[in-house]
Backbone of each chain as ProteinMPNN parsed JSONL, in Angstrom:
{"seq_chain_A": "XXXXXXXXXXXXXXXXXXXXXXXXXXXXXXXXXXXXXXXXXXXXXXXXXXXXXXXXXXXXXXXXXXXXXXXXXXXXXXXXXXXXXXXXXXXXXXXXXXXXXXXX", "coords_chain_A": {"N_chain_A": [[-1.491, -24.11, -1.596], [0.719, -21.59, -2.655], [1.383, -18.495, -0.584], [1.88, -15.517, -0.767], [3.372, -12.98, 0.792], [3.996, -9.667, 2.014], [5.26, -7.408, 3.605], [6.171, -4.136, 5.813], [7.992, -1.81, 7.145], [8.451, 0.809, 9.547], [12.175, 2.071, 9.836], [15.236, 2.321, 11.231], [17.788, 1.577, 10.002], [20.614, -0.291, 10.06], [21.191, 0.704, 6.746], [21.99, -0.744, 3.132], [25.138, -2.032, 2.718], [26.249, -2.117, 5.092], [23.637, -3.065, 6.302], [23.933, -5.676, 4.791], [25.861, -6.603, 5.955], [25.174, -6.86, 9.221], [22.583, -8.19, 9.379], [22.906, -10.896, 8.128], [22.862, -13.472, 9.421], [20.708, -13.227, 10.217], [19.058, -13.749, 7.953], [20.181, -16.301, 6.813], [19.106, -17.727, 8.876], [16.477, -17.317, 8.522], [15.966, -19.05, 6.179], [15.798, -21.242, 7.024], [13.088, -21.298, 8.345], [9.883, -22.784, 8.805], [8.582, -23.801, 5.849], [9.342, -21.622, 4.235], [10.011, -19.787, 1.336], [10.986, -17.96, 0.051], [12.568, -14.578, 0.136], [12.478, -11.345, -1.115], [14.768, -8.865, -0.232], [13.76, -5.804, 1.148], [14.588, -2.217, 1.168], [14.612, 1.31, 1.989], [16.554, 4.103, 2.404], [16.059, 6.772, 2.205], [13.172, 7.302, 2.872], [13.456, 6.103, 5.354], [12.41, 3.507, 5.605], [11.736, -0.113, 5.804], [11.373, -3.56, 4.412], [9.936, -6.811, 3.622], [9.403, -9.115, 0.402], [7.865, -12.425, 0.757], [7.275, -15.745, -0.293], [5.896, -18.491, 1.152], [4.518, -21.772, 1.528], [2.178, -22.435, 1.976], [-0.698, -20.833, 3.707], [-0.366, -20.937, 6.384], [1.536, -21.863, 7.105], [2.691, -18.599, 6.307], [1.03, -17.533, 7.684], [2.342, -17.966, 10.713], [5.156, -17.406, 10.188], [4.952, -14.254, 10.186], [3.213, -13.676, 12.384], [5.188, -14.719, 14.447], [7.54, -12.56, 13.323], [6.62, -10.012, 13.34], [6.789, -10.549, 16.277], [9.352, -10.03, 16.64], [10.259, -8.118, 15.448], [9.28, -6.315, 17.117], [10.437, -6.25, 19.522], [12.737, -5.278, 18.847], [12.067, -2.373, 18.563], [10.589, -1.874, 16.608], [7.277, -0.884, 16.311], [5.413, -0.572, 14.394], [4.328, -2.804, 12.35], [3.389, -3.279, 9.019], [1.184, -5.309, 6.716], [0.833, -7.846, 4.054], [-1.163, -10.638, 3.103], [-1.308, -12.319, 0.185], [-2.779, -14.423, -2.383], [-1.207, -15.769, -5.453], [-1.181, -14.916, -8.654], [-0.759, -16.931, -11.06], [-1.014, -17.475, -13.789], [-0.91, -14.785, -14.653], [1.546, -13.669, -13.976], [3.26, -15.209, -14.932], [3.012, -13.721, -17.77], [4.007, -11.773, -17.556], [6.752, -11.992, -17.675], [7.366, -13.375, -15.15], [8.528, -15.794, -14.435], [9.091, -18.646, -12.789], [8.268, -18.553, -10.147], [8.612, -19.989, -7.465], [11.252, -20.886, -7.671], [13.486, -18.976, -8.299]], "CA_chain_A": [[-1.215, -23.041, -2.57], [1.853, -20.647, -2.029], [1.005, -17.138, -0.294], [2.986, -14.388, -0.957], [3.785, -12.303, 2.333], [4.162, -8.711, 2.126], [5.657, -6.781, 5.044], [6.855, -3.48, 5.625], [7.896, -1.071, 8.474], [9.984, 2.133, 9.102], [13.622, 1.287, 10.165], [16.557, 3.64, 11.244], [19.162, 1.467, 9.499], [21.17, 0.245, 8.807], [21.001, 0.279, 4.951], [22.705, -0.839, 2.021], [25.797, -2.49, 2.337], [25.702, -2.258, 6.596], [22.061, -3.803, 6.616], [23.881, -7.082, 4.627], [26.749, -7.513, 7.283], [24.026, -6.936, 10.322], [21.427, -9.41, 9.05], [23.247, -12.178, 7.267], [23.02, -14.442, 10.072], [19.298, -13.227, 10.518], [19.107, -13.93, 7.048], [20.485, -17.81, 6.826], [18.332, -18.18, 9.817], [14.787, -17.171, 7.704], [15.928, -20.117, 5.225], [14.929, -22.716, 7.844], [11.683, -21.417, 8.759], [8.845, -23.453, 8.509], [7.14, -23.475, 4.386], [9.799, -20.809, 3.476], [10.302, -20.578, -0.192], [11.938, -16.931, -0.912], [12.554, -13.41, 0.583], [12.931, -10.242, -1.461], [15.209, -7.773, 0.921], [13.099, -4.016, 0.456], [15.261, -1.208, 1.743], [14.585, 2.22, 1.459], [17.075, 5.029, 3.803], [15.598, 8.125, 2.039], [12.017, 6.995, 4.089], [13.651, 5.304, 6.721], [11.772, 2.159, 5.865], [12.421, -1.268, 4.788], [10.41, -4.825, 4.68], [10.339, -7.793, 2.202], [8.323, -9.832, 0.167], [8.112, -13.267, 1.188], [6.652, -16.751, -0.908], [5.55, -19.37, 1.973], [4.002, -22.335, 0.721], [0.917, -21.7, 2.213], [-0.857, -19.569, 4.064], [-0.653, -21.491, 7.705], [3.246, -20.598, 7.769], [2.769, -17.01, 5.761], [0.916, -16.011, 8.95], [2.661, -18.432, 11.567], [6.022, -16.308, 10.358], [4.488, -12.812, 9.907], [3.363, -13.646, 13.815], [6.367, -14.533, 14.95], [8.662, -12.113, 12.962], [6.308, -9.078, 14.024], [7.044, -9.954, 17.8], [10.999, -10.083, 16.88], [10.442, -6.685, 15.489], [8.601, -4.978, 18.608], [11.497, -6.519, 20.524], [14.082, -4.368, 18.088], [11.765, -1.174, 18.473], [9.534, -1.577, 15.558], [6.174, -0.97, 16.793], [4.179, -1.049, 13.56], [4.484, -3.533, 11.117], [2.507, -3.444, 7.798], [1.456, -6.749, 6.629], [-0.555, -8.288, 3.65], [-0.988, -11.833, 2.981], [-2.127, -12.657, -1.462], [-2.223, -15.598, -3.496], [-0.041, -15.142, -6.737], [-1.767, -15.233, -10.055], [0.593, -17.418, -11.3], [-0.588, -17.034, -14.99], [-0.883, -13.513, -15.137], [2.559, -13.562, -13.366], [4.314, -15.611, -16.27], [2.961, -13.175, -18.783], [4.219, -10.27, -17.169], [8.247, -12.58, -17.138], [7.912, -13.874, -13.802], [8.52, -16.779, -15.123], [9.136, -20.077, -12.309], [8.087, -18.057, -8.944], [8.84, -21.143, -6.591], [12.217, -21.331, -7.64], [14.088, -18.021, -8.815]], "C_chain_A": [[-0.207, -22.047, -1.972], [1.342, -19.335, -1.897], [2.22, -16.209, -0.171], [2.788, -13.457, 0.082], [4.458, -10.865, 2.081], [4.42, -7.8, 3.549], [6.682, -5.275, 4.774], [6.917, -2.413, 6.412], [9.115, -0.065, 8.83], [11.184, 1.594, 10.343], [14.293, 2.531, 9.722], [17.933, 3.426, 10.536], [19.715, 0.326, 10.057], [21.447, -0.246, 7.39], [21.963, -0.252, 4.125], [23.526, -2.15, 2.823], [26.436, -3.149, 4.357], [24.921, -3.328, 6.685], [23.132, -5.348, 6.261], [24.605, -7.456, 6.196], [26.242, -7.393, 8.516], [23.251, -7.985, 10.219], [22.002, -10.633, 8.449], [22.722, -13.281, 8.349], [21.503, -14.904, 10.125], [18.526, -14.347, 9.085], [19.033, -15.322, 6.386], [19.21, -18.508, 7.944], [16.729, -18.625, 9.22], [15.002, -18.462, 6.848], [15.214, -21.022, 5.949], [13.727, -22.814, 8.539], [10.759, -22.306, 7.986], [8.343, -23.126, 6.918], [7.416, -22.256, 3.781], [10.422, -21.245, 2.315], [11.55, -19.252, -0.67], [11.955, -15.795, -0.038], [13.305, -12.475, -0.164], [13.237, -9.613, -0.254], [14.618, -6.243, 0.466], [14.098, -3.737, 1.587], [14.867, 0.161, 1.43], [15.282, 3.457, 2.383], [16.445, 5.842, 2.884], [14.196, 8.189, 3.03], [12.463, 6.52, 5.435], [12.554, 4.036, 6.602], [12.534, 1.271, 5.123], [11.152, -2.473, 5.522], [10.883, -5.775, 4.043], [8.962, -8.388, 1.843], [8.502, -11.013, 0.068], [7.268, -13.947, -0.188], [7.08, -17.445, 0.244], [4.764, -20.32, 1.084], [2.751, -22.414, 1.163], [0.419, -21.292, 3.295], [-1.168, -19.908, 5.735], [1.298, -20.719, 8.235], [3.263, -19.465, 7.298], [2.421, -16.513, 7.443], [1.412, -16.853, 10.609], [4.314, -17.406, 11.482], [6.17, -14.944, 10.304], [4.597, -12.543, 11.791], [4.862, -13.574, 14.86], [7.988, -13.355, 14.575], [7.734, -10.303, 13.493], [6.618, -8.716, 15.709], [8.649, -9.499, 17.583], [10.889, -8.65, 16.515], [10.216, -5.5, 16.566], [9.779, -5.334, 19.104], [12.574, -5.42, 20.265], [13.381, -2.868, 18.216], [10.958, -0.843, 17.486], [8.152, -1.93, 15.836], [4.821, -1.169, 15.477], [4.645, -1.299, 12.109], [3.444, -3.706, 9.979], [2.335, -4.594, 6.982], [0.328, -7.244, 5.531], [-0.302, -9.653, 3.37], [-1.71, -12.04, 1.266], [-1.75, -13.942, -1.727], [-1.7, -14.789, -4.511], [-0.695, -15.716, -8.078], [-0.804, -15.474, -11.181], [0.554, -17.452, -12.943], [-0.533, -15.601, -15.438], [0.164, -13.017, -14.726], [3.812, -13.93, -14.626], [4.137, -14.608, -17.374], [3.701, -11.595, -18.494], [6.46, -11.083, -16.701], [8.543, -12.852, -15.641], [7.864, -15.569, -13.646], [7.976, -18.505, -14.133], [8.906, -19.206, -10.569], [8.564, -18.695, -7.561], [10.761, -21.825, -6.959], [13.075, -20.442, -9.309], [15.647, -17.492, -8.42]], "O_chain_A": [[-0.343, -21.716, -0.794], [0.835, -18.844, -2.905], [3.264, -16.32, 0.471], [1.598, -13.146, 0.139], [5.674, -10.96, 1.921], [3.551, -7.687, 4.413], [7.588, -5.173, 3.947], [5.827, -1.851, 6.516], [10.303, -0.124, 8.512], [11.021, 0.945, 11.377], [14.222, 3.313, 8.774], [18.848, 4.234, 10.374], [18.865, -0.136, 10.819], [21.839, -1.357, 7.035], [23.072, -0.139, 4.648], [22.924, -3.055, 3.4], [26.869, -4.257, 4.674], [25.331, -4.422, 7.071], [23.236, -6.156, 7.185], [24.221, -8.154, 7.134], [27.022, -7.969, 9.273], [23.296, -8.787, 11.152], [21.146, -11.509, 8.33], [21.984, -14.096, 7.795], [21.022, -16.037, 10.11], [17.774, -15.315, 9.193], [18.138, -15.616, 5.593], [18.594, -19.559, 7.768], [16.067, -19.656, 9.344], [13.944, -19.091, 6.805], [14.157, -21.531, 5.576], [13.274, -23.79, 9.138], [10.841, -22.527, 6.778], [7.663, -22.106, 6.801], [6.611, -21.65, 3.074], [11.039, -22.279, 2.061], [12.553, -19.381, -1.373], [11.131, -16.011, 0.851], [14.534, -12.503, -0.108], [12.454, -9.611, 0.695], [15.071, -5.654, -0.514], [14.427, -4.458, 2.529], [14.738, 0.225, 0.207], [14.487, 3.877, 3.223], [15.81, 4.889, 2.431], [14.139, 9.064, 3.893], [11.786, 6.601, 6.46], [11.922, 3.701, 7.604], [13.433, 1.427, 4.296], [10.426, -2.405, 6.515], [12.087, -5.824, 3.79], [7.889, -8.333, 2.443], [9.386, -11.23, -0.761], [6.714, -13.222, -1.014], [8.249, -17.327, 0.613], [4.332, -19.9, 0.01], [2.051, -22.488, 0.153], [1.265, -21.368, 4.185], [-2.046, -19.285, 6.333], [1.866, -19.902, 8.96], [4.109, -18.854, 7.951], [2.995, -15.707, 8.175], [0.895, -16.403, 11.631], [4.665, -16.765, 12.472], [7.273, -14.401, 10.355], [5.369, -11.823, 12.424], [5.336, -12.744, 15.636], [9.047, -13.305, 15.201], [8.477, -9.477, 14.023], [6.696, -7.643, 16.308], [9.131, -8.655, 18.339], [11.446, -7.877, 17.293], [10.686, -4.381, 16.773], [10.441, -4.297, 19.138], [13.167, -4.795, 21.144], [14.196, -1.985, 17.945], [10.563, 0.316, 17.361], [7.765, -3.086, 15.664], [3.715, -1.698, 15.59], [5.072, -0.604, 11.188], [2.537, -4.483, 10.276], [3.373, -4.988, 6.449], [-0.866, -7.161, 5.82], [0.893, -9.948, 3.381], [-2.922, -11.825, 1.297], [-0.694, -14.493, -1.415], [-1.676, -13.559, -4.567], [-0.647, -16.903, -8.401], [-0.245, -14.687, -11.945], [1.617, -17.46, -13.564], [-0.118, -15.309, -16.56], [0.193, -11.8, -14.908], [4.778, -13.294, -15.047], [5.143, -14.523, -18.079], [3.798, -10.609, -19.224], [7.174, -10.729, -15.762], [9.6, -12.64, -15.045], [7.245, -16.283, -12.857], [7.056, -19.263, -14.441], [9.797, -19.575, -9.804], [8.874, -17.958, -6.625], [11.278, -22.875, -6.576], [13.231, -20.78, -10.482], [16.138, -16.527, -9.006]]}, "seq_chain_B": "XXXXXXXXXXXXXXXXXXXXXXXXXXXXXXXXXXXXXXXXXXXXXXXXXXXXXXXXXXXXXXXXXXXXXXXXXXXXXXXXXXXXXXXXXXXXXXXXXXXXXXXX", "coords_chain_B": {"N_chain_B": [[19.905, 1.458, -10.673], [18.124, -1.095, -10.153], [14.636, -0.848, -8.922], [12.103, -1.687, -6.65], [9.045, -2.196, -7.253], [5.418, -1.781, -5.405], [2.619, -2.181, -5.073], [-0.665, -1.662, -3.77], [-4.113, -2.381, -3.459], [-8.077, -1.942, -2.846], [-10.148, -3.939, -4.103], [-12.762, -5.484, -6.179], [-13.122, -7.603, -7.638], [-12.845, -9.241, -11.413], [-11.187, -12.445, -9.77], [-8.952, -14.657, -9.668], [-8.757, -17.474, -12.356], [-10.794, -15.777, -13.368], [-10.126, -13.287, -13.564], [-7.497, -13.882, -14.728], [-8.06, -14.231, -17.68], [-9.537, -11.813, -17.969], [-7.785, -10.249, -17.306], [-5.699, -10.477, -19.227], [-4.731, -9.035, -21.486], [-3.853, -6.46, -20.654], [-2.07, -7.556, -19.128], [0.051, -8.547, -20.885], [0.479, -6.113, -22.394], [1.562, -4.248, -20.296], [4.052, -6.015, -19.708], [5.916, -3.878, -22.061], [6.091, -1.722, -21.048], [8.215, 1.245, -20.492], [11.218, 0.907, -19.004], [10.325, -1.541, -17.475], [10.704, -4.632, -15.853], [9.599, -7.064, -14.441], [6.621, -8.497, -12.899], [5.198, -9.377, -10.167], [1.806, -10.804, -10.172], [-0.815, -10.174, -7.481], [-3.268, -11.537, -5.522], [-6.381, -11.035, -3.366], [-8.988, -12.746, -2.562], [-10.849, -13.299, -0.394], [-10.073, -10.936, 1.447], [-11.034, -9.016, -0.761], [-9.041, -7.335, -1.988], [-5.982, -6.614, -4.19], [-3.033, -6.216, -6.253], [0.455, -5.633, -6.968], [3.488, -6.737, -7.048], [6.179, -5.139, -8.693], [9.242, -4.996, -10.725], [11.189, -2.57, -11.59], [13.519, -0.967, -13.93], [15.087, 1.483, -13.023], [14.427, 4.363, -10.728], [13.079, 6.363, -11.533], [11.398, 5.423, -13.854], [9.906, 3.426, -12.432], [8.658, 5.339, -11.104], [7.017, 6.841, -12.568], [5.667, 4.887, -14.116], [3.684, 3.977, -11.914], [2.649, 6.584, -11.482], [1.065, 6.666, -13.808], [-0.268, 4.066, -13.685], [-1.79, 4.322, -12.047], [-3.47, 6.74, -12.064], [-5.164, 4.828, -13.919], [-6.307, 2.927, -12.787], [-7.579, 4.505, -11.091], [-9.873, 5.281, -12.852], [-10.717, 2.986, -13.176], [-12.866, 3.349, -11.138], [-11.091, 2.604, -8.682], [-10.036, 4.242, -5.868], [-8.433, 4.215, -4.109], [-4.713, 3.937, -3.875], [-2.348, 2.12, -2.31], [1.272, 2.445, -2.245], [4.453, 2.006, -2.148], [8.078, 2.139, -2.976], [11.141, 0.781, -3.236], [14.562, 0.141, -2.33], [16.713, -3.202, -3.515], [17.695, -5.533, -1.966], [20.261, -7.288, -2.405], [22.127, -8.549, -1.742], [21.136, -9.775, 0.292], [18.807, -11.277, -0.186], [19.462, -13.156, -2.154], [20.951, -14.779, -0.077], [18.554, -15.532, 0.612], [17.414, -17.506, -0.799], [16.435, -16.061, -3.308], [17.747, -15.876, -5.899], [18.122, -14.285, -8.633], [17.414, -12.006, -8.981], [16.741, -9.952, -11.139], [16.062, -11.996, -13.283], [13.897, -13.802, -13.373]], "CA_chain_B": [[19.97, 0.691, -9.723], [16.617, -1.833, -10.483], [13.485, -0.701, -7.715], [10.719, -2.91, -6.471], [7.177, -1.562, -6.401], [4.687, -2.497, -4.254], [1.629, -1.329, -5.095], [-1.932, -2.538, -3.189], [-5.712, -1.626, -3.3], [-9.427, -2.809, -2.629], [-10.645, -4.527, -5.677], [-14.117, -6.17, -6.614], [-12.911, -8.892, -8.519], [-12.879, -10.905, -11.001], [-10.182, -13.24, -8.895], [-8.037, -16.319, -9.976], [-9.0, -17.832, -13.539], [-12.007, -15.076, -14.444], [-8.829, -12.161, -13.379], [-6.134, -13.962, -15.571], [-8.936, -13.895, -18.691], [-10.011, -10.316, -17.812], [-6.236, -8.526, -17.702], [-4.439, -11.092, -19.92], [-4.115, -8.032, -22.921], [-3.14, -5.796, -19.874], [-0.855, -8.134, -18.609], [0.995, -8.529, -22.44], [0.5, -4.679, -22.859], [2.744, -3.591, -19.371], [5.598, -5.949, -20.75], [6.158, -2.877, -22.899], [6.374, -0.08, -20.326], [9.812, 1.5, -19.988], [11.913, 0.261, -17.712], [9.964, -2.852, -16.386], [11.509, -5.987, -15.757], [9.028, -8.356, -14.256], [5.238, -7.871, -12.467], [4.114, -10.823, -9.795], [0.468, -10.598, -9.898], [-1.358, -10.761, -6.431], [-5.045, -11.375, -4.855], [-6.97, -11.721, -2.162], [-10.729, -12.43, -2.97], [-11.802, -12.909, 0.653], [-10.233, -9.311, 1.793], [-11.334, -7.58, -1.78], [-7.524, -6.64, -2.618], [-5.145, -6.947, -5.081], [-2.216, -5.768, -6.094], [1.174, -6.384, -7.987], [5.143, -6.546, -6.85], [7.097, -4.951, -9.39], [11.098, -4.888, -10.476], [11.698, -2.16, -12.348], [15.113, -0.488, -14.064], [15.448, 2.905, -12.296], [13.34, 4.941, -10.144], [12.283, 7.31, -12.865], [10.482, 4.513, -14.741], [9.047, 2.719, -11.501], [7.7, 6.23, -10.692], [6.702, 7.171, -13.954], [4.527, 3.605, -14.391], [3.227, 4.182, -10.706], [1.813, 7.671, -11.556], [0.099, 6.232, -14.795], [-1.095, 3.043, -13.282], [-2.694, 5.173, -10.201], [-4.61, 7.126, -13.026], [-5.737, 3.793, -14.654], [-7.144, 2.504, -11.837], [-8.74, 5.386, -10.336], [-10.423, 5.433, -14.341], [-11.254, 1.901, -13.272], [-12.982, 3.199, -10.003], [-10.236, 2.431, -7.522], [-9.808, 5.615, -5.57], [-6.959, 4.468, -2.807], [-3.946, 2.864, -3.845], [-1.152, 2.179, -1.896], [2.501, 2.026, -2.993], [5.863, 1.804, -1.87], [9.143, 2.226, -4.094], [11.99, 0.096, -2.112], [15.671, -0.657, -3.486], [16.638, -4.167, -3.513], [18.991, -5.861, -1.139], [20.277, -8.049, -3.23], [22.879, -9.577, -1.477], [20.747, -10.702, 1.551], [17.909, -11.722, -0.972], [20.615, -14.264, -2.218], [21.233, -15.452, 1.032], [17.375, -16.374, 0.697], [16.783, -17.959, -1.849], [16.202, -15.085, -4.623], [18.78, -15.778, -6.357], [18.435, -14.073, -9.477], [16.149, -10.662, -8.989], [16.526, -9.401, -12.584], [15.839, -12.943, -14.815], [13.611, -15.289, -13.125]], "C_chain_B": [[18.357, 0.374, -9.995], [15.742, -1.392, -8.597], [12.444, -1.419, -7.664], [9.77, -1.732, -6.283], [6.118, -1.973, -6.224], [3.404, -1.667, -4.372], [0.281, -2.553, -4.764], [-2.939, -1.808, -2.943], [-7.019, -2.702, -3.356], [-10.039, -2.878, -3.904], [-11.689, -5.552, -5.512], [-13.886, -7.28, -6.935], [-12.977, -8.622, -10.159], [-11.594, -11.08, -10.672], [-10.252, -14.213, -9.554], [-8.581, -16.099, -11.659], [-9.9, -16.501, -14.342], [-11.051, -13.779, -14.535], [-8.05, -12.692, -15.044], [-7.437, -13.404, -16.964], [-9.206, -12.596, -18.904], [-8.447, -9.785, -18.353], [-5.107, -9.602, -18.609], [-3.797, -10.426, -20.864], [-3.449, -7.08, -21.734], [-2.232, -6.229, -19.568], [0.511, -7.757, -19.697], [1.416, -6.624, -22.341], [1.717, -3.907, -20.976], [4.112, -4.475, -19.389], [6.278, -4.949, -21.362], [6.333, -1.68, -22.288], [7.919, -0.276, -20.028], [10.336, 1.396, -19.241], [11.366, -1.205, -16.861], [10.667, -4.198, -17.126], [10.609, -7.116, -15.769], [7.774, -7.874, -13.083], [4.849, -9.701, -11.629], [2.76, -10.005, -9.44], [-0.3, -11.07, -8.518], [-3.01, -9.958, -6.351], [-5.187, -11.276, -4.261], [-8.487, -11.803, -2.052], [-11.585, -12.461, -1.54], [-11.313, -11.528, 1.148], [-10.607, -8.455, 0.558], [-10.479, -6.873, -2.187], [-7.007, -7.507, -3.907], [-4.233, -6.163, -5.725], [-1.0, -6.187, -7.169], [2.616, -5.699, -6.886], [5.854, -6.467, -8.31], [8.536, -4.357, -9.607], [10.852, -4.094, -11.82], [13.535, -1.495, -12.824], [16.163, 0.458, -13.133], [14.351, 3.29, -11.427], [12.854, 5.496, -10.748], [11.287, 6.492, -13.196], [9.873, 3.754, -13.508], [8.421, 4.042, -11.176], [6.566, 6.775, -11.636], [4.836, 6.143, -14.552], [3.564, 3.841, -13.244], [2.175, 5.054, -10.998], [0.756, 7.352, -13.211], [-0.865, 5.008, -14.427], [-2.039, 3.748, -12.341], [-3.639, 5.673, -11.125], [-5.399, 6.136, -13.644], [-6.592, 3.263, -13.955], [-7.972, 3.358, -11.042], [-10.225, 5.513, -11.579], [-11.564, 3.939, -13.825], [-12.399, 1.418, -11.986], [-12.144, 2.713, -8.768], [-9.435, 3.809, -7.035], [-8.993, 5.668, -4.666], [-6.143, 3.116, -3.095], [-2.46, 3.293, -3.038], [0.089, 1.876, -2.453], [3.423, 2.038, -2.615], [6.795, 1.917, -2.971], [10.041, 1.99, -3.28], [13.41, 0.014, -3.088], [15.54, -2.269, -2.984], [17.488, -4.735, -2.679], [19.695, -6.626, -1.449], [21.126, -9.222, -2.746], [22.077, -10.438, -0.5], [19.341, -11.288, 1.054], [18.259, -13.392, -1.449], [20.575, -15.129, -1.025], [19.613, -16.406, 1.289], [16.546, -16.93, -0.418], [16.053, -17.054, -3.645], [17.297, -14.92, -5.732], [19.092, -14.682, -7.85], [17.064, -12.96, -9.686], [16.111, -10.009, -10.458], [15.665, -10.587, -13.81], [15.135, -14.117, -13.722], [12.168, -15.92, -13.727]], "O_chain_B": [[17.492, 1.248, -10.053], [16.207, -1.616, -7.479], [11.869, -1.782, -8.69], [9.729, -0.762, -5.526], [5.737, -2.745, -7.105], [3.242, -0.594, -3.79], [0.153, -3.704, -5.183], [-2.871, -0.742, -2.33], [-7.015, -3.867, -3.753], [-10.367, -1.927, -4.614], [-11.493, -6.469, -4.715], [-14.593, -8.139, -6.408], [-13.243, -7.428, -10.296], [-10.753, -10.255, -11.029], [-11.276, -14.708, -10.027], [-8.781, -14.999, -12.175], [-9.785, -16.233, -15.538], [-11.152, -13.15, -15.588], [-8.062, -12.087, -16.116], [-7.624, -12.196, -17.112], [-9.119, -12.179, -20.059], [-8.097, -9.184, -19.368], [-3.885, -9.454, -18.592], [-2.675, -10.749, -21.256], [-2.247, -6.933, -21.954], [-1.245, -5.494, -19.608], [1.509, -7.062, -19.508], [2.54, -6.134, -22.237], [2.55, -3.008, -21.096], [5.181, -3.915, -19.149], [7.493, -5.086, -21.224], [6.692, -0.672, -22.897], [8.598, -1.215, -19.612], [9.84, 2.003, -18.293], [11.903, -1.746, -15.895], [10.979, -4.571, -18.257], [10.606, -7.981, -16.645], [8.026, -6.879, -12.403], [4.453, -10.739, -12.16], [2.613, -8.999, -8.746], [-0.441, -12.284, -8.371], [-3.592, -8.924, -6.681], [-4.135, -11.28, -3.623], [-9.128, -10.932, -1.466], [-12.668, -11.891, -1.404], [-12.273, -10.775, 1.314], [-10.541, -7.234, 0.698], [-10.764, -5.813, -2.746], [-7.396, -8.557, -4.417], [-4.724, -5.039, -5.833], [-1.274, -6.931, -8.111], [2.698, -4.649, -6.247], [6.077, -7.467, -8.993], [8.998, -3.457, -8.905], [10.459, -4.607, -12.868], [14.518, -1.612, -12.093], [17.319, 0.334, -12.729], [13.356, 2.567, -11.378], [11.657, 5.217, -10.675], [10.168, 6.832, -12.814], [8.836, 3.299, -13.993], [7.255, 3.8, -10.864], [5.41, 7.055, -11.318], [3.724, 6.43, -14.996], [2.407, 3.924, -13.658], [1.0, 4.701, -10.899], [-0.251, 8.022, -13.439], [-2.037, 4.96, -14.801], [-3.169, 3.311, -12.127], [-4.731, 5.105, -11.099], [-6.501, 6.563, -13.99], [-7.714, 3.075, -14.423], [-8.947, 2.959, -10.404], [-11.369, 5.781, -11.211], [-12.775, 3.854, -14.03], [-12.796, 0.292, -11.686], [-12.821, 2.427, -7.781], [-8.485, 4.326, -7.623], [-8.624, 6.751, -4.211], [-6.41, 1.937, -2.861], [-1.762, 4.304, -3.107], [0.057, 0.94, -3.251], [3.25, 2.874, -3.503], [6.262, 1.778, -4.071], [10.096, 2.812, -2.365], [13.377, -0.14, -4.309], [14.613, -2.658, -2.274], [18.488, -4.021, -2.764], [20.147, -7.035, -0.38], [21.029, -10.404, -3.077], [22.269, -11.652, -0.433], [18.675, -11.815, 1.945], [17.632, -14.427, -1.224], [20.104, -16.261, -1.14], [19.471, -17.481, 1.871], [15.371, -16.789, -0.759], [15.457, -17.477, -4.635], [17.573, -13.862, -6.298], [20.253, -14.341, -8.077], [16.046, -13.118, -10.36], [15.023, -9.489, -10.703], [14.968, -10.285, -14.779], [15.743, -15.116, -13.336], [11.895, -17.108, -13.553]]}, "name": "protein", "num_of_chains": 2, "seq": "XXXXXXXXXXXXXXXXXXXXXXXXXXXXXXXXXXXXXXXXXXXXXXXXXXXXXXXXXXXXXXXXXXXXXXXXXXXXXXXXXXXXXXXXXXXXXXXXXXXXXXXXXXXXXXXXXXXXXXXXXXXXXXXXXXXXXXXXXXXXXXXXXXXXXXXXXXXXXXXXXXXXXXXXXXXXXXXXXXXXXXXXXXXXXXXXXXXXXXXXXXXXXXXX"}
C-alpha cells in the first residue's frame, strides 16, 4: 500500500528560485530512490522552513528514506526534522479532486 | 500564488472504509470552499492521527479554511491541531515526478 511521507524542518535558504538551481541535482537524485513515487517541494522563507510531501510505495522505503534523508540533513545543519508517515484515503482523496495520486 | 496546507492531529477513528463512509458528505461539501483546489486525505490508525495535504489558490483562502476547519474539529473534540502553510516549489516538484500540482 503507498505511504505518504510528510517531512518538515526549519531551513535558512535558499528559497524560491535559488532553492531550484541548488537542489536540482539533489532533486534528479530522489527520483532513483528506492519505492519513490512523487515529491511535493514545501518552501516557506517568511518561517525559515521548508520540507515535502513524499508518496513511497510502501511503508518499508517511506521510513528507509525518511532515515536516510534525516542523516543527510544533520550533516547540512538541520538538527530537527519533523516527520509523519499516513496511508492515503484514496477514496476520500478522489472526492476531494485528487484524482490518480500514483501518477500526477 | 497556489499554497499547500498541511494540517495533522490525534484522531479516534473511524479509519480506511468506515472514515471514507463517515466524511464522504464532508469530503463533497469542502470541494466548495473558496479557493481550494484539491485535499489528499491521510491516516494512521495505529498512531491515532490523521490529517489532510491541501493545495489551495492564495494564502488568504488556505488561511481562511485553516481557521474554520480548526474550529470544526475542536467542535468535533480535537483540541491540538497542527498546521503548516508552505508555497510550492514547483519547478523542483517537476523534477520529481509532480508534474502537474494544480490538475491531478
Amino acid at each position: 500500500m503507498p505511504k505518504l511521507l510528510q517531512v518538515d524542518f526549519p531551513f535558512s535558504g535558499p528559497f524560491g528560485a535559488e532553492m531550484t538551481k541548488a537542489l536540482a541535482d539533489l532533486a534528479e537524485s530522489i527520483t532513483k530512490e528506492p519505492g519513490f513515487i512523487w515529491k511535493i517541494w514545501t518552501e516557506n522563507a517568511a518561517e525559515k522552513e521548508a520540507g515535502g510531501i513524499y508518496l513511497f510505495e510502501n511503508e518499508a522505503t517511506a521510513k528507509a528514506y525518511l532515515e536516510m534523508h534525516s542523516a543527510r540533513l544533520k550533516e547540512l545543519g538541520v538538527a530537527e526534522v519533523r516527520s509523519r508517515i499516513y496511508d492515503v484515503n484514496a477514496d476520500l482523496s478522489k472526492v476531494t479532486n485528487a484524482k490518480d495520486l500514483t501518477n500526477f
